[in-house]
C-alpha positions as CSV (number, residue, x, y, z in Angstrom):
1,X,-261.7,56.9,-46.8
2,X,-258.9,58.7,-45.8
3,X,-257.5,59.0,-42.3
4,X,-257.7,62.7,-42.1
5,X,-261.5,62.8,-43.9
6,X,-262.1,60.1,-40.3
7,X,-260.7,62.7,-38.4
8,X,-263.2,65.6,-40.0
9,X,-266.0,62.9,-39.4
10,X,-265.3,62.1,-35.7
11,X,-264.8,65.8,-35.1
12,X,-268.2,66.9,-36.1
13,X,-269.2,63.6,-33.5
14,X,-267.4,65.5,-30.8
15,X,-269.0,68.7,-31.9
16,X,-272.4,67.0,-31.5
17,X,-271.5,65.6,-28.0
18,X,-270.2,69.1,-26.7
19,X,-273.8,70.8,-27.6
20,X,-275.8,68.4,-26.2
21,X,-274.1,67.9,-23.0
22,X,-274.1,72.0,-22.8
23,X,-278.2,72.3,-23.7
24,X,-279.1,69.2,-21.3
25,X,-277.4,70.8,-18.7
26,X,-278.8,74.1,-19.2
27,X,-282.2,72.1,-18.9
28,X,-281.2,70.4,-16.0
29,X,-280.5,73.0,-13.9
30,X,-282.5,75.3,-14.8
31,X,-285.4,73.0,-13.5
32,X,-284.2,73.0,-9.8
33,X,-284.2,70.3,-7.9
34,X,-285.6,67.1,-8.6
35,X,-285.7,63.4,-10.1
36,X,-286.3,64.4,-14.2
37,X,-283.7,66.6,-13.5
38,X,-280.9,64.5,-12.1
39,X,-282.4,62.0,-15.0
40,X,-280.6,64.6,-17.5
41,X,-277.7,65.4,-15.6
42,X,-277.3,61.1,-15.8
43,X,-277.9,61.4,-19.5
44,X,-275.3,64.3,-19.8
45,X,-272.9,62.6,-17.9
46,X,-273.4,59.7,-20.9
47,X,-272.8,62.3,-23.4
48,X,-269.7,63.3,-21.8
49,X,-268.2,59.6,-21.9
50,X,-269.2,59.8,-25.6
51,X,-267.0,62.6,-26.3
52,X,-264.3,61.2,-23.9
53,X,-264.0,58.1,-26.3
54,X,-264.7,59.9,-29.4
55,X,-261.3,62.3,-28.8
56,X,-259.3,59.3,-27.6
57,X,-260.2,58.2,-31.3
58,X,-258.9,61.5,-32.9
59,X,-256.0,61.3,-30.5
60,X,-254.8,57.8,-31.8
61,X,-255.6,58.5,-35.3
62,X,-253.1,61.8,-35.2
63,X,-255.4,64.0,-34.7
64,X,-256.4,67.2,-32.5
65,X,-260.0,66.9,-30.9
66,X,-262.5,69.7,-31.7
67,X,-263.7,71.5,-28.6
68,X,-265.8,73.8,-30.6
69,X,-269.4,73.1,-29.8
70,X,-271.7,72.6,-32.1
71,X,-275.7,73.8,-32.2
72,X,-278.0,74.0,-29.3
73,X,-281.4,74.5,-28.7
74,X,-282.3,76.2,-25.4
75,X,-284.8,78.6,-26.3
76,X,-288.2,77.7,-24.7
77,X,-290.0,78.6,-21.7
78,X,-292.0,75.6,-20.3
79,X,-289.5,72.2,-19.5
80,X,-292.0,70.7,-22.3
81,X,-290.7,72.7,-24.6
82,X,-286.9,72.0,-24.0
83,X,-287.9,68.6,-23.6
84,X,-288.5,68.0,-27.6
85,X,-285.7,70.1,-28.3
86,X,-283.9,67.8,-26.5
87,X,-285.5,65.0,-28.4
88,X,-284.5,66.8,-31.6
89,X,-281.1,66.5,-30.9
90,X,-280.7,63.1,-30.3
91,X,-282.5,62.8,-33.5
92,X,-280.0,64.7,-35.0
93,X,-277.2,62.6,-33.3
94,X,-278.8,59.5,-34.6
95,X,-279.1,60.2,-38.2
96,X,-275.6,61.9,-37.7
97,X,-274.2,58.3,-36.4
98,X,-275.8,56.7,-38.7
99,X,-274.3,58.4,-42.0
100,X,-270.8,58.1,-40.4
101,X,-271.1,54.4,-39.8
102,X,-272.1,54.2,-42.9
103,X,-269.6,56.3,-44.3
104,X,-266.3,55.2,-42.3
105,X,-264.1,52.1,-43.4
106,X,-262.1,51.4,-39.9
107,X,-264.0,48.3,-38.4
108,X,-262.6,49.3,-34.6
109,X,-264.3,53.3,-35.3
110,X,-267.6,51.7,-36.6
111,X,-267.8,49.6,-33.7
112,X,-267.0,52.8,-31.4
113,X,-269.8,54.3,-33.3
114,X,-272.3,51.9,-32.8
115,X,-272.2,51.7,-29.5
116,X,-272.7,55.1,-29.0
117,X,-275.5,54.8,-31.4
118,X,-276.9,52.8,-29.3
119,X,-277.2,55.5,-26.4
120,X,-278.8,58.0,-28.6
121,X,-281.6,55.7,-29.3
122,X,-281.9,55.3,-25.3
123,X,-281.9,58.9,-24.5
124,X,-284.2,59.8,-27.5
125,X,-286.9,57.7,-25.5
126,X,-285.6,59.2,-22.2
127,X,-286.2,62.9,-23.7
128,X,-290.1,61.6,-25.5
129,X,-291.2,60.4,-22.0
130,X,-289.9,63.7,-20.3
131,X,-291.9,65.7,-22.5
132,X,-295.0,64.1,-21.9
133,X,-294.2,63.9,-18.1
134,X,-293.5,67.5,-18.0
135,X,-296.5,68.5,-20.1
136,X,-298.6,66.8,-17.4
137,X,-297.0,68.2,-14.8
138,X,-296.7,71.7,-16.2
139,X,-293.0,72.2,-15.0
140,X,-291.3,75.6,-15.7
141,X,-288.5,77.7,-15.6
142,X,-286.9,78.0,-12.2
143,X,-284.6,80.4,-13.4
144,X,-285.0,84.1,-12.3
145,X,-283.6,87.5,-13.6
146,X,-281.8,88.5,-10.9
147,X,-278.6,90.8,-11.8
148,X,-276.4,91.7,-9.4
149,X,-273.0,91.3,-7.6
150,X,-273.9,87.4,-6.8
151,X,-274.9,86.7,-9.7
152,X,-272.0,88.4,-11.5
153,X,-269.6,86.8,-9.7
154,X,-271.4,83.1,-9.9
155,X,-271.6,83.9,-14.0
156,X,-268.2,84.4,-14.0
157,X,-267.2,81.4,-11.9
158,X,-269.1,79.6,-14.1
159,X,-267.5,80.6,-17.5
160,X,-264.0,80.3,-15.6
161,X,-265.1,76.5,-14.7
162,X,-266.8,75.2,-17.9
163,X,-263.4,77.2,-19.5
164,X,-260.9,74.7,-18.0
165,X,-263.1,72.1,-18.2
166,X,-262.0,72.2,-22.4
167,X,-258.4,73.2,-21.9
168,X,-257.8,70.4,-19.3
169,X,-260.0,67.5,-21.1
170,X,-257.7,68.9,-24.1
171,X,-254.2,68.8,-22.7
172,X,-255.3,65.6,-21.1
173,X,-255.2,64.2,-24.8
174,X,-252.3,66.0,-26.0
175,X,-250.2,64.6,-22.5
176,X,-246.9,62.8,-22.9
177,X,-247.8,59.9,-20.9
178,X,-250.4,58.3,-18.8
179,X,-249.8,60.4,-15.4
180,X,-250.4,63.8,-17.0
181,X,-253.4,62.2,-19.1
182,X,-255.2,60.9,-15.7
183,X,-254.1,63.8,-13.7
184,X,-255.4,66.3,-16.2
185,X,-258.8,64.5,-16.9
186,X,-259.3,64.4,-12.7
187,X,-259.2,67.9,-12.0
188,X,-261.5,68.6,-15.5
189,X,-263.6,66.4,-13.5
190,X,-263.5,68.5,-10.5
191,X,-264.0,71.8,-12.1
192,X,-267.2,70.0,-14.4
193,X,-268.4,69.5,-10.5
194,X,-267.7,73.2,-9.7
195,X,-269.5,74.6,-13.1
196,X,-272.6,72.3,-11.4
197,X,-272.8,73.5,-7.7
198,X,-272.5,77.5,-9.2
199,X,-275.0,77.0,-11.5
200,X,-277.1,75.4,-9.3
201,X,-276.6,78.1,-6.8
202,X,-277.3,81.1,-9.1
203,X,-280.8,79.2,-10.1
204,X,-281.3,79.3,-6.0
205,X,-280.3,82.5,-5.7
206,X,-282.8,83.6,-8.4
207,X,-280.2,83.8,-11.1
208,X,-280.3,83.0,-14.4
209,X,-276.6,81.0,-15.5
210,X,-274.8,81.3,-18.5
211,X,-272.6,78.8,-19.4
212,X,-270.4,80.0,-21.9
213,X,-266.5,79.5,-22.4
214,X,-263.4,81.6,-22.7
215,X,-260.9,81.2,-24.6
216,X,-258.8,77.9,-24.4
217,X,-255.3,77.6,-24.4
218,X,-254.3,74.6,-27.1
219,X,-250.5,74.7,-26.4
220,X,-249.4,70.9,-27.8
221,X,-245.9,71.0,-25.2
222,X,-246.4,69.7,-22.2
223,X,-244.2,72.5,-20.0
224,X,-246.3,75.1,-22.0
225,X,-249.8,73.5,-21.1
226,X,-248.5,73.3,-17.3
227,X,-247.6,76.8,-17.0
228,X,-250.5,78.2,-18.6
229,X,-252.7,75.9,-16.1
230,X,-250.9,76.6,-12.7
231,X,-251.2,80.1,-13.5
232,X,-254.8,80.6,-14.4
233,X,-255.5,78.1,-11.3
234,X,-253.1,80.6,-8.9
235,X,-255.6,84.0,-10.5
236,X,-258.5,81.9,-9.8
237,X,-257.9,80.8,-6.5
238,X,-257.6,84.1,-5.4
239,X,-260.7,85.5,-6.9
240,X,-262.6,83.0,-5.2
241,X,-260.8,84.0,-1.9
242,X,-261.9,87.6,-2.5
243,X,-265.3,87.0,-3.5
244,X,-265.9,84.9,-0.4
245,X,-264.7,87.8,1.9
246,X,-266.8,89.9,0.1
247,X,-269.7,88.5,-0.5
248,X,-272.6,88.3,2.6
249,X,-274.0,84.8,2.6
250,X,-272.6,82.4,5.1
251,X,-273.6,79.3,2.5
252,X,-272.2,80.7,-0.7
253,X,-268.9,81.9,0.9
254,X,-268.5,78.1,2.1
255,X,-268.8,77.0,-1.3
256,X,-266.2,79.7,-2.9
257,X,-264.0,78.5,0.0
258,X,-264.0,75.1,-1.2
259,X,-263.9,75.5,-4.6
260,X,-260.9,78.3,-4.2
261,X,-259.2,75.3,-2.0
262,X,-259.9,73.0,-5.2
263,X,-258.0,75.4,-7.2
264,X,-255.0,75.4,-4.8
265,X,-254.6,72.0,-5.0
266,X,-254.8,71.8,-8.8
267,X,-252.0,74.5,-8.2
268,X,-249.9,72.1,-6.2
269,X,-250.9,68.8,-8.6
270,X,-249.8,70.8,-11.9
271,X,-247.0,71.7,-10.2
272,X,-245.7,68.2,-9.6
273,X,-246.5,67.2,-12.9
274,X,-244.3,70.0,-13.8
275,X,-241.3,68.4,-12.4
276,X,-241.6,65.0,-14.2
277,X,-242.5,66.7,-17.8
278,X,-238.8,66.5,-19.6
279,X,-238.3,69.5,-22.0
């Protein structure tokens, strides 16, 4: 097999990983509170260490990660119902692993493979016994339809934050060297924590989020990446400094004052990387 047909192969793995960790989440939070849910959040957090490995692959092979996510099911009302979607997919990931095992020739990418294999076959349990838990339980929806200023504001934080999650995860790949890589992939983390607590929040606040991305820059030099980043962090920070002046709820101004002070020091760490990237 050839290297690039790997690449097409591993690509579709990362497309896989994207949509599941995007539908569990959805799941997750839109339970509320409580142990099944952090149980998925756990199992999304798997998924995401998945996709981390599975672009560091691409990366070394020559290649340029996919960040286009592939299909989710999140239509349902009762957690039951989500519940064997959920189980669905990691069927779908399984049989998925399996053909590209099968199919690839690279001993260190089968091995890659296989562990994660091995994962899928874990969570596709996790999700069975979920579903029966939830169907004895009767757990629902916690999500509201609530549509205001809050919410519009939380939505948009959210898009912003799962938005940069990409674009940073990306350019963390794409870096020149090992500080930009680790600096990058730590502040993706932080904003993955941001897209959490606003999501959480709108669900609280009677909300219902939407986790959808913008666009994402894919700039492959590492001044241009920098740039790009420092500014949208610089228009973000701001807009969280508005909306918390604005906005009358003691507890949810807190949070956009933390997160906006987040931003600002993404501001000052991009900016610093900025200074060691040579032309």
């Amino acid at each position: 097999m050839k290297k690039s047909e790997i690449i097409e192969l591993l690509n579709k793995d990362i497309e896989g990983e994207h949509a599941a960790i995007i539908q569990y989440l959805v799941h997750a939070y839109a339970m509320g509170e409580g142990e099944m849910a952090c149980e998925i959040e756990g199992i999304a957090r798997e998924e995401m260490r998945h996709l981390d490995w599975l672009a560091e692959a691409v990366t070394k092979l020559g290649g340029i990660p996919s960040f286009t996510r592939g299909e989710m099911r999140t239509l349902g009302k009762t957690v039951t119902s989500w519940m064997k979607n959920d189980v669905r997919a990691e069927e779908d990931a399984i049989k998925m692993y399996q053909e590209h095992i099968k199919a690839i020739n690279l001993p260190h990418i089968k091995l890659l493979l296989e562990r994660i294999l091995s994962d899928e076959r874990s969570h596709l349990g996790d999700f069975q016994s979920f579903a029966d838990k939830a169907d004895k339980e009767g757990l629902e929806d916690k999500r509201g339809e609530r549509q205001d200023k809050t919410t519009k504001m939380l939505n948009w934080g959210i898009e912003h934050e799962y938005t940069v999650v990409l674009q940073y995860l990306l350019h963390s790949y794409l870096a020149p060297g090992e500080g930009m890589k680790k600096e990058m992939q730590d502040q993706a983390i932080n904003e993955m924590q941001h897209l959490g607590w606003l999501a959480e929040k709108m669900v609280s606040k009677g909300g219902h989020p939407r986790i959808e991305h913008g666009k994402i820059d894919r700039s492959t030099k590492a001044s241009d990446m920098l740039n790009t980043d420092i500014k949208i962090e610089k228009q973000v920070a701001a807009v969280y400094d508005r909306a918390a002046r604005e906005i009358d709820d003691p507890k949810l101004t807190k949070l956009l004052i933390r997160i906006r002070d987040h931003e600002l020091y993404h501001v000052k760490v991009f900016s610093d990387l900025k200074k060691t990237v040579k032309e």
